[in-house]
C-alpha positions in Angstrom: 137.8 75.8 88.5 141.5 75.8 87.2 143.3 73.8 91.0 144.8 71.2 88.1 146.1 73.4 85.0 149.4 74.8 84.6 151.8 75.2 87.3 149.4 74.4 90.0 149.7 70.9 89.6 153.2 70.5 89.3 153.5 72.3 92.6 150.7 70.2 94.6 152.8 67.2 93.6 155.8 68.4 95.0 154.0 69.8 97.8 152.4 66.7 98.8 155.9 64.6 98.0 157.6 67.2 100.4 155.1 66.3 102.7 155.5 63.1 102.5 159.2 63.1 102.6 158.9 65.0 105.9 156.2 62.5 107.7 158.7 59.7 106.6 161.6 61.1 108.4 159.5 61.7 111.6 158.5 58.4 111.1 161.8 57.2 111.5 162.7 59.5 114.3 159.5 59.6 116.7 159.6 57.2 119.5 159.8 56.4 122.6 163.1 57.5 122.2 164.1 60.6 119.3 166.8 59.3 117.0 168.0 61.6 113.8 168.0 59.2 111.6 170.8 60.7 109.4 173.2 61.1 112.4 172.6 57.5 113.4 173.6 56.0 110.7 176.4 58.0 109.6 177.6 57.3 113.2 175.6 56.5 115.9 175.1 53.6 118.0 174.9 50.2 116.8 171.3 50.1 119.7 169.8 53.2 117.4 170.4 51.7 113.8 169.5 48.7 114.9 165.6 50.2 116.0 165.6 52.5 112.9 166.2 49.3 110.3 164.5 46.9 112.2 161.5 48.8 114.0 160.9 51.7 112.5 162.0 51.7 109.1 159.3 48.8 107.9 156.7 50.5 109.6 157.4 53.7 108.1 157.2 51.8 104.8 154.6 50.0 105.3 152.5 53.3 106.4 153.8 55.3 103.3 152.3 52.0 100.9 149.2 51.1 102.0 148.1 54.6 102.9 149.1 55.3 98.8 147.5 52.0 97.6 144.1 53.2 100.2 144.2 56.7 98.7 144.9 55.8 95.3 141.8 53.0 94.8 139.8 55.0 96.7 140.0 57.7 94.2 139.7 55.3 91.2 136.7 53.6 93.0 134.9 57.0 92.9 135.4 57.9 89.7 135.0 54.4 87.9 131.4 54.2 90.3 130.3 57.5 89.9 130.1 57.6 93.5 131.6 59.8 95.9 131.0 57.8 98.7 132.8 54.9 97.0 136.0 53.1 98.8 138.0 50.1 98.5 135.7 48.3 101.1 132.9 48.5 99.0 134.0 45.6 97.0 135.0 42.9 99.4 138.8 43.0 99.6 139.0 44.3 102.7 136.6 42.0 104.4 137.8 38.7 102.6 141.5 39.6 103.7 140.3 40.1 107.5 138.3 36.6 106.8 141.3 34.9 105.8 143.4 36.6 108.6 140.8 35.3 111.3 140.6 31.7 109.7 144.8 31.8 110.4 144.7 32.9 113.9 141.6 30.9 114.9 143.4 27.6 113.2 146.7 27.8 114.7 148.1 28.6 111.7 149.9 31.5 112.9 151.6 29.6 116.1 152.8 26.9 113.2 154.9 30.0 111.1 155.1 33.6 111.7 153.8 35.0 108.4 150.7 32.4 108.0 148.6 35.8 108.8 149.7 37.7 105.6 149.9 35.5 103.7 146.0 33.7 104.2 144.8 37.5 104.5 146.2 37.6 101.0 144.9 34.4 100.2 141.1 35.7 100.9 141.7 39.0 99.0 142.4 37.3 95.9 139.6 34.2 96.0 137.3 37.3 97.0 138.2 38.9 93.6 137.7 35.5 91.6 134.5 35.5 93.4 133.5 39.2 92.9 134.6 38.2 88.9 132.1 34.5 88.8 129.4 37.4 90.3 129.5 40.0 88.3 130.0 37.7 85.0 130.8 39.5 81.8 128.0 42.3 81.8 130.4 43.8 84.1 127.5 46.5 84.8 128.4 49.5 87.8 125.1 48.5 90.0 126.2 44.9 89.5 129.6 45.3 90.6 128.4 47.6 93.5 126.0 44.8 94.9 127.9 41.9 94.6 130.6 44.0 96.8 128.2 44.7 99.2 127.1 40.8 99.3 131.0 39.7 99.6 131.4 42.1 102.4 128.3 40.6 104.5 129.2 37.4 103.9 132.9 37.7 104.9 131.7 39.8 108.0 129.1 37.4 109.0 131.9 34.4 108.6 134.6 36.7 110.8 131.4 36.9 113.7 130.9 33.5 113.4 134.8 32.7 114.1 134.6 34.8 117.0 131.2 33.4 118.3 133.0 30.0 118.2 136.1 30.5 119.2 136.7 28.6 122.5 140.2 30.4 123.0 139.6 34.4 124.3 142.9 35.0 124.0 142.7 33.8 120.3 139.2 35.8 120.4 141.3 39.0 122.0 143.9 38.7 119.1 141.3 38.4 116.2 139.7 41.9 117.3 143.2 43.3 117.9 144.3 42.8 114.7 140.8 43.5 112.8 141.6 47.1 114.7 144.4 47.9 112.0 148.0 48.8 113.0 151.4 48.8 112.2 153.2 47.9 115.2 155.5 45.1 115.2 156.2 44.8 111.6 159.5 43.8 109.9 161.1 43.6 106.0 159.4 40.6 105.7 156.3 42.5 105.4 157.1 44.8 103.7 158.6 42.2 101.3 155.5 40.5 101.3 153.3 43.1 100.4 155.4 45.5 98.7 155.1 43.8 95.2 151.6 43.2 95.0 150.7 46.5 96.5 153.1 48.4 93.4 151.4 46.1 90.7 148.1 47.3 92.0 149.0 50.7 92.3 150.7 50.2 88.2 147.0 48.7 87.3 145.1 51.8 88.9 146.9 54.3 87.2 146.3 52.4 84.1 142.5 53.8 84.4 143.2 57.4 84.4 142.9 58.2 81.0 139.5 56.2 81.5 138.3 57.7 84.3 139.0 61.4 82.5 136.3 59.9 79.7 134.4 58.9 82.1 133.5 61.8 83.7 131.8 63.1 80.7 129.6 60.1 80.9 129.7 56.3 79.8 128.3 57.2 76.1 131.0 60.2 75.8 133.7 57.7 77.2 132.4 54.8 74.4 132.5 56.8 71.3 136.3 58.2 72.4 137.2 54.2 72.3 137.2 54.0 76.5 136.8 50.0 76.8 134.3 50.0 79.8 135.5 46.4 80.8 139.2 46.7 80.5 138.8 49.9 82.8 136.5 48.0 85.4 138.8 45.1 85.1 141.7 47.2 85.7 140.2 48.7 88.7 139.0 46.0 90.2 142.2 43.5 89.8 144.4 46.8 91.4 142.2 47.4 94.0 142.1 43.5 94.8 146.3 43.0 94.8 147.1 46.0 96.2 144.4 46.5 98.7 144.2 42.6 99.8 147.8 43.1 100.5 147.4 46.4 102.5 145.4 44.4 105.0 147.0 41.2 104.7 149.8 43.0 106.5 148.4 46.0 108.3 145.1 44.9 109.2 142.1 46.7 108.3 142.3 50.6 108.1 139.3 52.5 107.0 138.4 55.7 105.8 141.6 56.6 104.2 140.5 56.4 100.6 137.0 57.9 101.2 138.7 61.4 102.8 141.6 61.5 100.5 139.7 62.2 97.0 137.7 64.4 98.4 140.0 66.9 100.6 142.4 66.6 97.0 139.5 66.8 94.7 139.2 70.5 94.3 142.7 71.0 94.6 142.7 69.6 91.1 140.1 70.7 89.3 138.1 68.2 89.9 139.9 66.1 87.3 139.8 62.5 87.6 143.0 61.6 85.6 145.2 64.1 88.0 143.2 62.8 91.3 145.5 59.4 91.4 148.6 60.5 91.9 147.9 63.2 94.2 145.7 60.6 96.2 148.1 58.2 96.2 150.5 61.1 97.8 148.0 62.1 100.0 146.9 58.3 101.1 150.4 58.0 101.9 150.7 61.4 103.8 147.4 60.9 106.0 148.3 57.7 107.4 151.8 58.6 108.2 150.3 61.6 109.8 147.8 59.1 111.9 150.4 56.7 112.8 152.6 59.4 114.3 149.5 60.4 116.3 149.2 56.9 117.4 152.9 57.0 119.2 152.5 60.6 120.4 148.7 60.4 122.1 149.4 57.3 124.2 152.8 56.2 123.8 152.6 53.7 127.0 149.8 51.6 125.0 148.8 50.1 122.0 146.5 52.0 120.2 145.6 51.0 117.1 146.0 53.1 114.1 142.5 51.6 112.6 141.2 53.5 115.6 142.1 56.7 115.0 141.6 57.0 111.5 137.9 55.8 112.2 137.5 58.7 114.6 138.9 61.2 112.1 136.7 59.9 109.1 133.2 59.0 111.1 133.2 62.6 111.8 134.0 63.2 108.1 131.8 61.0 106.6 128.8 62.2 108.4 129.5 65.8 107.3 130.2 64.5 103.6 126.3 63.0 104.0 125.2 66.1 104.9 127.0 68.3 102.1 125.4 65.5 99.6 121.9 65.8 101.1 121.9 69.6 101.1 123.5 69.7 97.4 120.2 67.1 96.8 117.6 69.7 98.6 
């Protein structure tokens, strides 16, 4: 398949960056009110620049990062795994982020300061990678990195039930599952502040493993005797995934699916190239939830539905037929 020589690839770049760039703007103009967001600030009202930099603006950024940073370690979670139905849950980030979210709502923290939430979110993404690290040890072998994921993400799910089984507040109860639901209402420059930096670094320490993952696909022997150090790549993977992920839900909540659909619709697209896959998943990350979050204003713009909510009901349906594409490729 040639989707990722010559021009091809050049143009899906700029052809997802377009997209992108278009989402964006209706980002910033879709509401419960339409506001052109070049006309208001070259002179509109002060009411319409105000809700475009302090409303919309940080959730338009927020959307265009973490759907990048979902996208992007999704793809480099498949191809460092071998697995295609790989994603950045898999390894615990998610679920240790939502733990430490729960543990600041359920402790008051978040009625003693504002961004308590974040920040212990982000707390529990990184002492879930220090973890994931003490785990896996220095063998750093794939099957061990896959189960000791899978064990961090019981163990932090079984410790958010048990939060919720105890609380003796519902309305703290009601705001735990609310959040767990993943959105991006109500968010403002200092969340994007927040989780900006961590989330570029991670997305920096991803791309890092392209030139890996390339090796990679020709297997782990291949990859060896061309000078591919498995354990820099794994660490790589794993420490991006951890920052920039952990951060993504330290501030959005958590919001599945993304990077399991993204590598996959973009895949072919690229000739199945591993190296090429990041940035256009990252691009495409970014596009999809953009897309999903102006679905979220437009379906039922009188209530709160949360954007975790519709992305699961776009990728269950996906995921099932991805199963059955794997199962009949098996037969």
């Amino acid at each position: 398949m040639s989707g990722g020589r010559g021009i091809r690839f050049p143009l899906l770049v700029a052809g997802l960056a377009s997209l992108v760039a278009g989402l964006f703007f209706l980002s910033l103009a879709v509401g419960q009110v339409w506001i052109d967001p070049l006309s208001a600030f070259s002179g509109g009202s002060a009411a319409d620049r105000l809700i475009l930099a302090e409303i919309r603006l940080p959730r338009a950024l927020l959307g265009l990062m973490v759907g990048a940073i979902l996208g992007l370690s999704g793809a480099v979670l498949q191809g460092l795994l071998r697995n295609p139905l790989a994603e950045p849950g898999l390894l615990g980030v998610s679920a240790s982020a939502s733990l430490g979210a729960v543990l600041a709502i359920h402790g008051g923290l978040v009625a003693v300061h504002a961004y308590a939430l974040p920040l212990s979110a982000l707390i529990g993404a990184l002492l879930s990678v220090l973890l994931l690290q003490a785990l896996v040890g220095r063998s750093g072998e794939i099957l061990t990195l896959i189960l000791a994921g899978v064990a961090l993400t019981s163990l932090a799910g079984a410790l958010t039930s048990l939060v919720l089984n105890l609380s003796p507040n519902p309305f703290a109860a009601m705001e735990i599952v609310f959040w767990m639901l993943g959105s991006l209402t109500d968010r403002s420059m200092v969340h994007v502040g927040l989780a900006g930096p961590f989330i570029v670094v991670g997305a920096v320490l991803l791309l890092l493993t392209g030139r890996a993952l390339e090796a990679l696909s020709l297997g782990q022997e291949v990859a060896r005797s061309l000078g591919i150090r498995m354990g820099r790549t794994r660490a790589l993977a794993v420490l991006g995934t951890a920052l920039g992920v952990g951060a993504a839900t330290a501030v959005s909540g958590a919001i599945g699916f993304v990077g399991l659909i993204v590598p996959h619709l973009l895949r072919p697209l690229v000739g199945h190239r591993p190296g090429r896959l990041l940035p256009v998943s990252a691009l495409g990350g970014a596009a999809f939830l953009l897309a999903a979050d102006l679905l979220v204003r437009v379906i039922l713009p009188g209530r709160d539905l949360k954007l975790g909510v519709v992305t699961a009901i776009i990728g269950a349906p996906f995921f099932l037929w991805l199963l059955l594409s794997l199962k009949r490729r098996a037969a």
